[in-house]
C-alpha positions in Angstrom: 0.0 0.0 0.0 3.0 2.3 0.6 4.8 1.8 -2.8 1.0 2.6 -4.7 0.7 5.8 -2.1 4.3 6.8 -3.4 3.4 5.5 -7.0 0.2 7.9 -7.2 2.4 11.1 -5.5 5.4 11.0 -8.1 2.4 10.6 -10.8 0.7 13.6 -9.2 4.0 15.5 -8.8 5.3 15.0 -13.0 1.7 16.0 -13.9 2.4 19.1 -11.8 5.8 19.4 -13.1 4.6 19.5 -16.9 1.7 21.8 -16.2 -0.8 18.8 -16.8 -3.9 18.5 -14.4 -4.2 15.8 -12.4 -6.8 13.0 -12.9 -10.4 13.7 -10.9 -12.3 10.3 -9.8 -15.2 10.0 -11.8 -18.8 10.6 -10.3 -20.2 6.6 -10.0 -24.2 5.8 -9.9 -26.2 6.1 -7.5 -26.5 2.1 -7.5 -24.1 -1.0 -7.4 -23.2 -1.2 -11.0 -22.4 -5.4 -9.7 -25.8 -5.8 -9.3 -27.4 -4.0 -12.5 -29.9 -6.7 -14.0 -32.5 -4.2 -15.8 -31.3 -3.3 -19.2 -31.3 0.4 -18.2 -29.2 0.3 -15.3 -26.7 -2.1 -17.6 -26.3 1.2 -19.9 -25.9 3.4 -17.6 -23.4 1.2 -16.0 -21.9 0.8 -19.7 -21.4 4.6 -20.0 -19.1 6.4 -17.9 -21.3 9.9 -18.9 -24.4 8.0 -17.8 -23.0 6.7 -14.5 -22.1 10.4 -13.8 -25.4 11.7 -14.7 -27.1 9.2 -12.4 -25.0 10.2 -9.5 -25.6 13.6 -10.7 -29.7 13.7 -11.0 -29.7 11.4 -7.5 -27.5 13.7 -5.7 -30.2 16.7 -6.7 -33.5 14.8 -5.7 -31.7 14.0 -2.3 -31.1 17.9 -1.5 -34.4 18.8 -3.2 -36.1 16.5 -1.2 -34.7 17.3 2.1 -35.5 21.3 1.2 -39.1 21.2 0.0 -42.2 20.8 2.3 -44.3 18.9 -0.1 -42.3 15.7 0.0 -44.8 13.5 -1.3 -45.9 14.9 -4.7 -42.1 15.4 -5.3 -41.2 11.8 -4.5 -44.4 11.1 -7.4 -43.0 13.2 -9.8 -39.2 11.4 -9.2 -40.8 7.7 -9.5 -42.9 8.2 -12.7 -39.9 9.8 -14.0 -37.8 6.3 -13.4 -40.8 4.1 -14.6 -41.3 5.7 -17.8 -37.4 5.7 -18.1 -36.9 1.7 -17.1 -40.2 1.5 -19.6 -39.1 2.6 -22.0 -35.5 0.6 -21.7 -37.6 -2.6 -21.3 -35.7 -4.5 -23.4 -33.3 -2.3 -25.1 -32.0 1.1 -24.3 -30.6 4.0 -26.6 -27.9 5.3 -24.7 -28.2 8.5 -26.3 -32.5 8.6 -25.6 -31.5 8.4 -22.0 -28.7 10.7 -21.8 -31.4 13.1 -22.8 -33.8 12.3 -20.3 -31.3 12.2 -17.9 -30.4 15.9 -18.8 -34.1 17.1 -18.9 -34.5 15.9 -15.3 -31.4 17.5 -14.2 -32.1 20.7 -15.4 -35.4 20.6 -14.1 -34.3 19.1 -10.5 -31.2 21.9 -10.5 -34.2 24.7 -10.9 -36.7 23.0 -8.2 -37.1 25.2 -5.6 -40.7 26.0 -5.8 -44.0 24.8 -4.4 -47.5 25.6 -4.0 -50.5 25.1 -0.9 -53.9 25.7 -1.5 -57.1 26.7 0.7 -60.5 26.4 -0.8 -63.9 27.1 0.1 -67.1 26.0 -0.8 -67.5 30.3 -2.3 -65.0 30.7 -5.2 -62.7 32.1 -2.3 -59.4 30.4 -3.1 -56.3 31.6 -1.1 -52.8 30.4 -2.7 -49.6 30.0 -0.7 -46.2 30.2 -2.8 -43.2 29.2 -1.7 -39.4 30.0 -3.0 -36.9 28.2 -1.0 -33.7 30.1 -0.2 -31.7 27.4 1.9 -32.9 25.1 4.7 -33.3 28.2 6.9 -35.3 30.4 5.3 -38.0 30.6 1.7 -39.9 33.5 0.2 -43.3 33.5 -0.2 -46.2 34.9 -1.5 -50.1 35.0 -0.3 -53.1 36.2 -3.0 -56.5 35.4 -2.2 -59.0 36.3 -4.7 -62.3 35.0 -6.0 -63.6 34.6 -9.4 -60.3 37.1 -10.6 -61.0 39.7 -8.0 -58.0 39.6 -5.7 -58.7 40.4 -1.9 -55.6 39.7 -0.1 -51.9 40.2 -1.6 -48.7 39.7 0.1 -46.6 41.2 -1.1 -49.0 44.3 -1.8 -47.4 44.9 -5.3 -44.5 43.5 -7.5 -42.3 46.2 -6.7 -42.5 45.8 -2.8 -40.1 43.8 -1.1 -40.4 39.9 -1.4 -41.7 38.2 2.7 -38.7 35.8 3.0 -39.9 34.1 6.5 -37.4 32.4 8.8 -37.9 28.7 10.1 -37.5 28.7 13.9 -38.0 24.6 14.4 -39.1 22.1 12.0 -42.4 22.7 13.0 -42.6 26.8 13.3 -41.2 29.6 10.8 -42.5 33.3 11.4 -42.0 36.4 8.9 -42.9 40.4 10.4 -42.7 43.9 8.5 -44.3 46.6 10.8 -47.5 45.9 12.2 -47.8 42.6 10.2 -46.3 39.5 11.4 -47.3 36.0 10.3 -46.7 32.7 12.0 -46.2 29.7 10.2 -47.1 26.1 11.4 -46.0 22.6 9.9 -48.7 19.7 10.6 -46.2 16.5 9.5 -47.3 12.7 9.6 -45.0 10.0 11.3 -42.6 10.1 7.9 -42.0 13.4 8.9 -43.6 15.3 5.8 -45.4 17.8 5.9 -49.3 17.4 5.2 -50.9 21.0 6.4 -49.5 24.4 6.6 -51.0 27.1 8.9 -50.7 30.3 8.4 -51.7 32.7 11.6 -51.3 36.7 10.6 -51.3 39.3 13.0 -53.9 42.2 13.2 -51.3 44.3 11.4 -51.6 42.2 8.2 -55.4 43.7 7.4 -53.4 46.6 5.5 -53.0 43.2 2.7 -56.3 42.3 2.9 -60.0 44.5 1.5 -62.9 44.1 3.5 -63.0 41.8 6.3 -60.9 38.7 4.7 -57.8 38.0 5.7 -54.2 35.9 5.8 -54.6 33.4 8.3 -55.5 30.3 7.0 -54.8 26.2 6.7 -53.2 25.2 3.4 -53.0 21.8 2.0 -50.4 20.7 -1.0 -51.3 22.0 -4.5 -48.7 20.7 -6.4 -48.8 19.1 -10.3 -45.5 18.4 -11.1 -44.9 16.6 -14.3 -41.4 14.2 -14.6 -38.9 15.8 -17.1 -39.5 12.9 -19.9 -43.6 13.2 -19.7 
């Protein structure tokens, strides 16, 4: 083990010496290559761009899904993507087919960072909770409630007012304030941890968003469509 240490150093140290960069390990998939029986994960295993890509989109889903509140429509959108992929590679694959898929759902994991909550009524009254995520601290969001296109609640008040970025205090609390208005955020998650309700309780400060006597404080549910990348 000591001469292959030294061996690797002196190859590091010519590379160095001729100005040549040295070698970078290669990003492996996400799965034991040994075991690949399905003729998709045999061409990804085949291709050392496909094995990276792999690693790549599974190294994305991971940090997208730790991020986003809505864990379960995302996890949907990730399988149906991978059944109409090993579908489609039922008995043959074209490497080149799934190299673009693979790219399509990268792009589209590398730009995930939006969601959307929902609270209905038996009126037309529809309230819509949008939420940017900054980092696992923090995420922007937006509240509109209209009915039937008239809009009587909007937080922010107009697109060129500051964005509400609210601040997580606990995996179950996050809180956001601006003068008078403050609004306190509450996560209702089952036993897999995910979160099934959100709760949004706004201060008597927040009217100033609001017409009439509606207002912010509400109990949201998960809105979210999302469509895989090859669909």
């Amino acid at each position: 083990m000591m001469v292959r240490i030294a061996g690797l150093g002196l190859l590091a140290s010519l590379l160095a010496w001729f100005g040549l960069p040295a070698a970078t390990p290669l990003q492996s998939a996400s799965f034991d290559c040994a075991s690949a029986r399905h003729p998709l994960e045999k061409t990804i295993c085949a291709s050392p761009k496909l094995s990276a890509l792999d690693g790549e989109v599974a190294a994305l889903y991971k940090a997208r899904l730790a991020q986003l509140f809505d864990k379960a429509s995302f996890r949907s959108q990730q399988r149906d993507w991978q059944q109409i992929l090993r579908a489609r590679c039922a008995k043959s694959c074209d490497a080149s087919a799934v190299e673009t898929d693979y790219r399509q759902q990268r792009d589209l994991l590398d730009a995930f960072d939006r969601e959307t909550w929902e609270a209905s009524y038996k009126t037309a009254d529809v309230a819509t909770l949008t939420i940017t995520h900054i980092d696992g601290n923090a995420f922007d969001f937006a509240l509109v409630r209209d009915r039937d296109g008239e809009t009587l609640c909007r937080l922010p008040a107009n697109d060129g007012e500051a964005g509400a970025v609210a601040t997580r205090a606990s995996p179950a609390k996050a809180s956001w304030s601006a003068g008078a208005c403050r609004i306190d955020f509450s996560f209702t998650r089952d036993r897999t941890g995910h979160v099934t309700r959100l709760d949004t309780n706004a201060s008597a400060g927040c009217k100033r968003y609001c017409r009439g006597n509606y207002g912010l404080s509400d109990n949201f549910l998960p809105a979210n469509n999302w469509v895989a990348g090859n669909q």
